[in-house]
N, C-alpha and C positions, 0 to 999 in steps of 0.2 A: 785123282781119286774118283772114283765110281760114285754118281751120285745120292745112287741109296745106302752105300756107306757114309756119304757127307751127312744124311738127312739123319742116320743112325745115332753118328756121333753128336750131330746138333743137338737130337732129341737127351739124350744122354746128358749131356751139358747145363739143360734145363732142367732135367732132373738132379744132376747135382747142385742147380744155383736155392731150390726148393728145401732139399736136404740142408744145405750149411744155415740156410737162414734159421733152419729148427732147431740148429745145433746151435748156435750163434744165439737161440733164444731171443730173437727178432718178435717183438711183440703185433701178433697177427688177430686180433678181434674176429670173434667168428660173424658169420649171419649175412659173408659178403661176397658169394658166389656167384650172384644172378648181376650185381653192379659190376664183377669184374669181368662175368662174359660180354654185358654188355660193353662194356670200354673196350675189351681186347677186338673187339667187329670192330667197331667204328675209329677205333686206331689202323686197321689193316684194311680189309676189303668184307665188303657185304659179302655173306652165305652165298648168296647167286651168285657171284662172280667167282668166287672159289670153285663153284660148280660148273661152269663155263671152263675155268682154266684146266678140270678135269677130264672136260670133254663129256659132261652130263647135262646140258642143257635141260633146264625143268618147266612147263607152261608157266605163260607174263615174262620170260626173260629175251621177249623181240627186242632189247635196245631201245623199246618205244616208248619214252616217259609219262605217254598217257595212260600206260595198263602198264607200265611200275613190273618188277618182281611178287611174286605169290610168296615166294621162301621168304623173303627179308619183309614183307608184308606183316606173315604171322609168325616172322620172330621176333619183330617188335613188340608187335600187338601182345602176343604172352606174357614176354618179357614185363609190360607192363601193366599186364594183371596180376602178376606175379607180385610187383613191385608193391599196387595196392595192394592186396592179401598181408604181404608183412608189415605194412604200415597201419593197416589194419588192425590186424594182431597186436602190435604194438602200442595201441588207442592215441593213435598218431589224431591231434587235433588239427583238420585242414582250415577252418573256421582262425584257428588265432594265427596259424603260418600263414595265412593268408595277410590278415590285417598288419601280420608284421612286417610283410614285403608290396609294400601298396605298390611302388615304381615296375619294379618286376611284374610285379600283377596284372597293372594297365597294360604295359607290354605285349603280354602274353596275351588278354583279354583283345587287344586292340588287333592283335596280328587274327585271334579267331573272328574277330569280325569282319576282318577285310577278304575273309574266304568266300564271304556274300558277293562280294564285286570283282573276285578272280571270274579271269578266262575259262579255265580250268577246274572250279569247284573242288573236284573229287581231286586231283591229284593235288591239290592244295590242301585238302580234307586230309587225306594222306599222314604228307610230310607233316601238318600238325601234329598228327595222331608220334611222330614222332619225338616231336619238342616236348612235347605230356611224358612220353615216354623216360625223355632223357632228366626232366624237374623230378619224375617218381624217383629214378634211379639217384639221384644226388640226394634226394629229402633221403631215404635207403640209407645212405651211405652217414649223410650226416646226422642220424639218430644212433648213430650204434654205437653211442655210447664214451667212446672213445673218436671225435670225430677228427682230429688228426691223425692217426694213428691208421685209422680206418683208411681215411683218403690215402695215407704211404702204403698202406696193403692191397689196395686196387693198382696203384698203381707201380707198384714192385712186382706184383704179378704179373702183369702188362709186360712189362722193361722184363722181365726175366724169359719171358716167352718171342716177344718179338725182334727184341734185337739180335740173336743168333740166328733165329729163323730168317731173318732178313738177311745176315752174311751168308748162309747156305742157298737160300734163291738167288741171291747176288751172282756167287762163283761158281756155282753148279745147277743152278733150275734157272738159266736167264732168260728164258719165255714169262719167267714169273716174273724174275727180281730187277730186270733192266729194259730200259724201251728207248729204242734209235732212233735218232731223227727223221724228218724227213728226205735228207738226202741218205740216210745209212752212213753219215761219217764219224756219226758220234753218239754218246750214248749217255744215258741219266741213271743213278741207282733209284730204283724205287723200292728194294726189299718185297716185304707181304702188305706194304702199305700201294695208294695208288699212284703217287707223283711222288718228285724228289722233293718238295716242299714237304709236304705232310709227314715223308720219312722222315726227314730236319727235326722240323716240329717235335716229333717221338725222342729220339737223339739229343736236344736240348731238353727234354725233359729228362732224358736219362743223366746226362752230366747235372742238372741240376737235382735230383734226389740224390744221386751215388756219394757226390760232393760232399752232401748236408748227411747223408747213411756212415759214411766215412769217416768224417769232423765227429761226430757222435760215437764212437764208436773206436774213434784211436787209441784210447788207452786201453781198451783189453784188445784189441787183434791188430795196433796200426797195418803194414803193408798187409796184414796175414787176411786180411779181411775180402773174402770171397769177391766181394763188390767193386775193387778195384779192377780183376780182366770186366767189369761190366761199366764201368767209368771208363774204362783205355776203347772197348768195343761201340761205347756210342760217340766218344770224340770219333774215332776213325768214321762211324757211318756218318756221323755229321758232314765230315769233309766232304762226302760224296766222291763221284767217280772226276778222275781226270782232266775228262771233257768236259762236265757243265758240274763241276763247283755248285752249290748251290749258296751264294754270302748274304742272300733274304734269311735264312736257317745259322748260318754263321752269326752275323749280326745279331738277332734277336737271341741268338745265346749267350755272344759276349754280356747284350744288354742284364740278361739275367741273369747271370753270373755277378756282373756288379752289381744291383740291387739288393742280391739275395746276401752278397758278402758286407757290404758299407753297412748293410741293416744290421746284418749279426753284429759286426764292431760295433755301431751305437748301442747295443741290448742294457748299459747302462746308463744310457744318457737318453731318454724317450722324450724330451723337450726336442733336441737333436734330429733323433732319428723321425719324429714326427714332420720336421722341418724339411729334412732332406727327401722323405718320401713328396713332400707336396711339393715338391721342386719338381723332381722327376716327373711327375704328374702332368704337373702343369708343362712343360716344360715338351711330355709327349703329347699333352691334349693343343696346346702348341702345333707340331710337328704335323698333327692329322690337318690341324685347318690350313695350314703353309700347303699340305697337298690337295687337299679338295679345292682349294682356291686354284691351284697349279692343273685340276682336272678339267677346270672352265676357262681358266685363261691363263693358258702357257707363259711358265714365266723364260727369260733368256738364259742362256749360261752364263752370259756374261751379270748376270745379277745373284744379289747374297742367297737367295734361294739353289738359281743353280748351278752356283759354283758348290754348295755343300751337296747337293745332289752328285755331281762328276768327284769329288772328294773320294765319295762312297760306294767307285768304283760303278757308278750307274752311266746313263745315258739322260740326254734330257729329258724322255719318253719313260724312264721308268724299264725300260725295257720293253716299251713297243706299247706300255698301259694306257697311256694318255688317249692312246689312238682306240683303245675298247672303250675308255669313259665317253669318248668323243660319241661316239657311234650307241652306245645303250642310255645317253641324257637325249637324245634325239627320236629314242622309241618312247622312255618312260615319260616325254612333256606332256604327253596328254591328259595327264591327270597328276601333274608333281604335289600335290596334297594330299591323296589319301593312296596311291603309289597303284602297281595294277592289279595287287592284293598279295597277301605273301604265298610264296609257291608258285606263282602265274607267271614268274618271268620266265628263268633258265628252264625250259621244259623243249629241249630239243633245238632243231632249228626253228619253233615258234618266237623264238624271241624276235626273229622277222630282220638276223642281222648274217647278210650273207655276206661272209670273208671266202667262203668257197663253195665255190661253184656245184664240186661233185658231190658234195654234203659229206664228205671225209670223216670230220671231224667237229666235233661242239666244245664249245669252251665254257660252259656250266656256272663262269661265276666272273664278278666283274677285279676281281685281286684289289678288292679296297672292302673290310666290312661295312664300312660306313655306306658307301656307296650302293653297295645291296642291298641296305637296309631301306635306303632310302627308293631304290627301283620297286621293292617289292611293299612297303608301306608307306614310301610317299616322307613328307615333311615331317607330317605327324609324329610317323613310325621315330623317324630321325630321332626328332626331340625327345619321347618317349626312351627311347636307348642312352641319351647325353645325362636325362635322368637318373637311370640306371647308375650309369658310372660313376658323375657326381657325389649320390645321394651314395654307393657304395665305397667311396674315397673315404667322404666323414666318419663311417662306422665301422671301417675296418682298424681308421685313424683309432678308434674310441677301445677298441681290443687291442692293441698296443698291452697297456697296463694290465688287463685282465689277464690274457694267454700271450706271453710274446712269442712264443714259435708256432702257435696257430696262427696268429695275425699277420710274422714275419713270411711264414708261407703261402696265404692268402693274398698277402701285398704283394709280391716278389709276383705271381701266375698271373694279377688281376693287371697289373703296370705291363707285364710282357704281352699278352692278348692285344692289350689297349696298343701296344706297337705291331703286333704282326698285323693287324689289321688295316696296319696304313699301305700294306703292298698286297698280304692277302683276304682272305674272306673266309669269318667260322661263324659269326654272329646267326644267330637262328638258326643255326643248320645241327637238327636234330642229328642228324646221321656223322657228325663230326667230332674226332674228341676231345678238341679246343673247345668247344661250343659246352659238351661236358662238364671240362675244368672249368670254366668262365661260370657254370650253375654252380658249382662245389664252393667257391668265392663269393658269388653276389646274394647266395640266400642263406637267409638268416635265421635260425632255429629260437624260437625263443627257448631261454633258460627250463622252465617247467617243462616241456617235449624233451630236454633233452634228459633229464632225470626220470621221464617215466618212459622214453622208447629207450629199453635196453634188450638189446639182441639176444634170441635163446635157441634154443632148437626146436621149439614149438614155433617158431619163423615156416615159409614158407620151406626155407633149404630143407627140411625136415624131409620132404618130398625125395631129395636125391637119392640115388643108389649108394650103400652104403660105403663104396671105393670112392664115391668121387667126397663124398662128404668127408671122409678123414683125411685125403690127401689133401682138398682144394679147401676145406670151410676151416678145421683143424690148425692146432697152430705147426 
């Protein structure tokens, strides 16, 4: 098939997955246009690189992470005046979401101060400018009104958009959709995202919406229901290609698939289901320290650690991981308390860690969030995040009774994060949309915001052309 035929019918596809949901009378809240471009970028690839792949190179796009891109610069940056504007509109009070989210607060507070003691300032400066970005876009999301519903309308639009467009660069654009090894014997899907993890990632989120869209939804359309070819399409992306499987993406799907189901079955028994949640919990917050402990002193295979490591179809290394922890606890010693500020590490080959010679290739991130956190803000930062998590166990525990299918979907995102992060890295990374989902989970709207931000058309979306507003904001 001709490729702009494949791109054709793709397109087409996604226009009918839009259509059946309106017919389906799929409850879509408006006021949510600007959160969903932004997720649909930072699920695929930055504006620049889209531009790159087209062969339109634009000034700032040298590859040189000290001068960053200009495009994804200020589509951030709009994007999150934008953000303000509607929250504005809104009489969004930041004064009491503030004091409601003290842990998150300090966090965030603590990562803008350590921009004072980056290498880097300004490209630190930056990437904060995107973390603001990504808290406007979720406070956005979680005032309108309906904030579950909301959150499955970002991110149904997302899933509707990317995972066909991902099979048509797959099988017909594979300059976009696949990247070959270094010998050229083999090859990863990566879709319109950038690695075959982060396609995973998307894909595990799609089997877990379509799942939960589905079960919801069986008795007026069981199989008829559009969203099953889009539950069969992100299993298959999931699998990935042939050659490199991707069972980091696997795994963290089985994980949440069981969470997301065990929790529905208790939905009557919330003594239960509270219990079982803190099992899991603990249980992963467990499993993170078994590996950081394992990233400073190798444990054997022949020991309980790593025999359940080789169980889980791994290698003792993790897949070569141990040997990057090894290698970036050796740059970040010189200051392991207050870290070398966040943004100051991965910036190129500055992190001062040459695995190759010709400068090939960078590796951007250390595949542990933990461990990032802690390169880029130190001990502090660490604790700061362990807070975080904690402190949002308790209160997610505490909406159980209140909303159980808000809380059971916030549990089910916040427990899976808390595992991908033991092999990859989303924690702070404004431009990720793990990092995203993990804001949509851990901040907390008090009750009075969420009765007086209700979404209108006096919102910033008011601004759109009036096609994209009926088709995109519209239900």
């Amino acid at each position: 098939m001709p490729p702009d035929l494949a791109l054709l019918i793709g397109a087409g596809f996604v226009y009918y997955a839009f259509r059946s949901a309106r017919k389906r009378r799929v409850i879509s809240p408006p006021g949510l246009f600007w959160p969903t471009l932004w997720y649909l970028v930072v699920a695929s690839r930055m504006i620049g690189l889209w531009f790159l792949a087209w062969g339109l190179p634009l000034p700032g796009q040298s590859g040189d992470a000290t001068s960053g891109s200009i495009v994804d610069a200020t589509f951030f940056l709009l994007l999150t005046i934008i953000g303000l504007v509607i929250l504005s509109r809104r009489h969004f009070d930041w004064s009491a979401a503030l004091r409601f989210n003290p842990w998150i607060v300090a966090l965030l507070a603590f990562m803008a101060l350590s921009i004072l003691w980056s290498g880097y300032p300004f490209v630190s400066f930056k990437r904060y400018i995107k973390v603001i970005g990504s808290v406007t876009m979720a406070v956005v999301v979680l005032t309108n009104g309906q904030p579950l519903e909301s959150i499955f309308t970002v991110l149904r639009r997302c899933l509707y958009i990317h995972l066909p467009m991902s099979l048509v660069c797959i099988k017909y654009f594979r300059d976009i959709g696949v990247e070959y090894d270094y010998n050229g014997t083999s090859y990863a899907w990566h879709g319109i995202s950038t690695s075959k993890n982060d396609l995973g990632q998307v894909a595990m989120l799609g089997v877990l919406y379509f799942t939960w869209d589905i079960a919801r939804h069986w008795r007026d359309f069981g199989w008829r229901n559009f969203d099953v070819l889009y539950l069969l399409l992100a299993v298959y992306l999931l699998k990935g290609s042939e050659d490199q499987v991707s069972m980091t993406s696997v795994s963290v799907c089985a994980f949440a698939l069981v969470v997301f189901l065990r929790l529905r079955a208790l939905r009557a028994k919330l003594h239960s289901a509270r219990r079982f949640v803190l099992s899991v919990f603990y249980a992963t917050a467990a499993l993170v320290t078994f590996i950081l402990i394992h990233s400073v002193v190798l444990f054997s295979e022949n020991s309980l650690f790593g025999k359940m490591i080789t169980m889980l179809g791994r290698d003792i290394t993790l897949t070569g991981r141990t040997d990057i922890w090894h290698d970036v606890y050796a740059v970040a010693s010189s200051n392991p308390l207050f870290g070398v500020g966040f943004g100051g590490f991965w910036i190129g080959r500055l992190a001062n860690i040459q695995w190759d010679a010709n400068l090939s290739w960078v590796l951007g991130q250390a595949h542990n969030g933990y461990i990032d956190t802690y390169l880029q803000i130190g001990l502090i930062g660490a604790a700061l995040l362990a807070a975080v998590l904690f402190t949002t166990m308790r209160r997610l525990l505490a909406y159980l009774e209140e909303d159980f299918d808000f809380a059971c979907f916030r549990i089910t995102v916040f427990l899976t994060v808390m595992f991908v992060n033991a092999t990859e890295s989303t924690y702070l990374r404004g431009d990720h949309h793990l990092w995203f989902m993990t804001l949509l989970v851990v901040w907390m709207v008090p009750h009075a915001q969420r009765a007086l931000s209700k979404p209108s058309r006096n919102d910033a979306d008011a601004a759109l052309p009036p096609a994209v507003e009926l088709s995109e904001i519209s239900r």
